[in-house]
N, C-alpha and C positions, 0 to 999 in steps of 0.2 A: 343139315344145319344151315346150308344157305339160303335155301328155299324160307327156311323162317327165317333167316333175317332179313331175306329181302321182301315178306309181307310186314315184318313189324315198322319195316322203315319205310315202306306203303302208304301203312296204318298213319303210322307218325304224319307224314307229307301231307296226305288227305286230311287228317286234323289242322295242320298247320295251315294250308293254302286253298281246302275244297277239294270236295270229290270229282267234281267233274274236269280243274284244271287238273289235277293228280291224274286222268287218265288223258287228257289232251297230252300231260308232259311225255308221256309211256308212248302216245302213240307217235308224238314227235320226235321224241329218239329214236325210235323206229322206222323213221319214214326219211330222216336227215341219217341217220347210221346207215340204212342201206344205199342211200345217194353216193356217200361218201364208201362205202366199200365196195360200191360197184367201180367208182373212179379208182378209187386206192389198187384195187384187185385189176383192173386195166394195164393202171402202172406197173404194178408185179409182173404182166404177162407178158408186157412189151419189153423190160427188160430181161426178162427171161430172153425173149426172140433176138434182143439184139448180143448178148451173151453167147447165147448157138450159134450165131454166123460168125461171130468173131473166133469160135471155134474155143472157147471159155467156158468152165462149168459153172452153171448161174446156181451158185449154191445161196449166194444173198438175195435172188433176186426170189428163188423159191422158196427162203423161209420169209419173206414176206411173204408173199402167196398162200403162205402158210395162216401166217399171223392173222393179213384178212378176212381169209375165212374164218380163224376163230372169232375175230375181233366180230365181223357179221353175225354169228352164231350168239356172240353174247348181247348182241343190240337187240337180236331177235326176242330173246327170253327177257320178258317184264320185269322191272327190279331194280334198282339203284346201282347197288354195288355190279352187279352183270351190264351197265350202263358205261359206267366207270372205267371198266377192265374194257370193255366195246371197243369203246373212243381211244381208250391208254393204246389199243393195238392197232389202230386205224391211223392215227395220227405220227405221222413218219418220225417225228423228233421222238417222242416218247414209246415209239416201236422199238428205233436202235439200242435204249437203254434197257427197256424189256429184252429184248434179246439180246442185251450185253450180259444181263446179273445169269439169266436165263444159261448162258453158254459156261461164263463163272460157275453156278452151284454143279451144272453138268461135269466139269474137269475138275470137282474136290470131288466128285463122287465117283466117278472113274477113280483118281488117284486116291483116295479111300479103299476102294474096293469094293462099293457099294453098287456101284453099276459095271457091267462089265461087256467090252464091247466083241465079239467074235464076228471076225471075214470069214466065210468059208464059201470054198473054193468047189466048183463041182466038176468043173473042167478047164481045159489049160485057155488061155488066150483072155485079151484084155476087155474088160466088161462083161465076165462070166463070175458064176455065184452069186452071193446074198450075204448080206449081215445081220447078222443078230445081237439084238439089243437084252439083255438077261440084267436084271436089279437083283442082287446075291448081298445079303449082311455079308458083311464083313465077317471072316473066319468062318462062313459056312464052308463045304468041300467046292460049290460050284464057285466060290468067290478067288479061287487060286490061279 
């Protein structure tokens, strides 16, 4: 479904303004979107690094890291609204808010019981195991 709306809103743009600034604009977000995720994704790294030496789990500093690369990943793909979402994750003020609502629907869906979180342990001592991440309707048998 997105892929066509992001040709018909294309289509639209290129009627409104010309084909060929319609593909200047596509390639300019793409050429400014990766400028700026490469900087953005720098910054991620480095606070990751200074996180470790403080002896800190850089768990913000990795979900930015995160976000970058998606926010990169949607600059990369042609489109308006994948533009949109690019920049919304690229851009530090409107990243924390992204991953405020983001964090929000995550902890009604846990306490739902729609998502369900398992630590498991495979042997004793700290930093051993893995977790699993399992999305269970509500009132299925794995949602309990």
């Amino acid at each position: 479904m997105v892929p066509l709306l992001e040709l018909v809103l294309l289509l639209r743009v290129s009627q409104w303004i010309g084909v060929l600034p319609t593909i200047g604009l596509v390639v300019a977000t793409g050429v400014v979107g990766a400028a700026l995720a490469r900087r953005q994704g720098l910054r991620a790294w480095l606070g990751v690094q200074e996180e470790l030496a403080a002896a800190r789990v850089p768990a913000r500093s990795l979900l930015d890291g995160l976000s970058v690369l998606v926010g990169g990943a949607f600059l990369l793909t042609p489109g308006i609204l994948t533009d949109i979402a690019g920049f919304s994750l690229l851009v530090p003020v409107s990243r924390r808010w992204i991953q405020a609502a983001l964090r929000r629907r995550m902890e009604r869906s846990i306490r739902e019981g729609a998502l369900n979180l398992h630590v498991v342990t495979s042997a004793p001592g700290p930093g051993q195991g893995r977790v699993e991440v399992g999305a269970h309707p509500p009132g299925s048998e794995d949602s309990r």
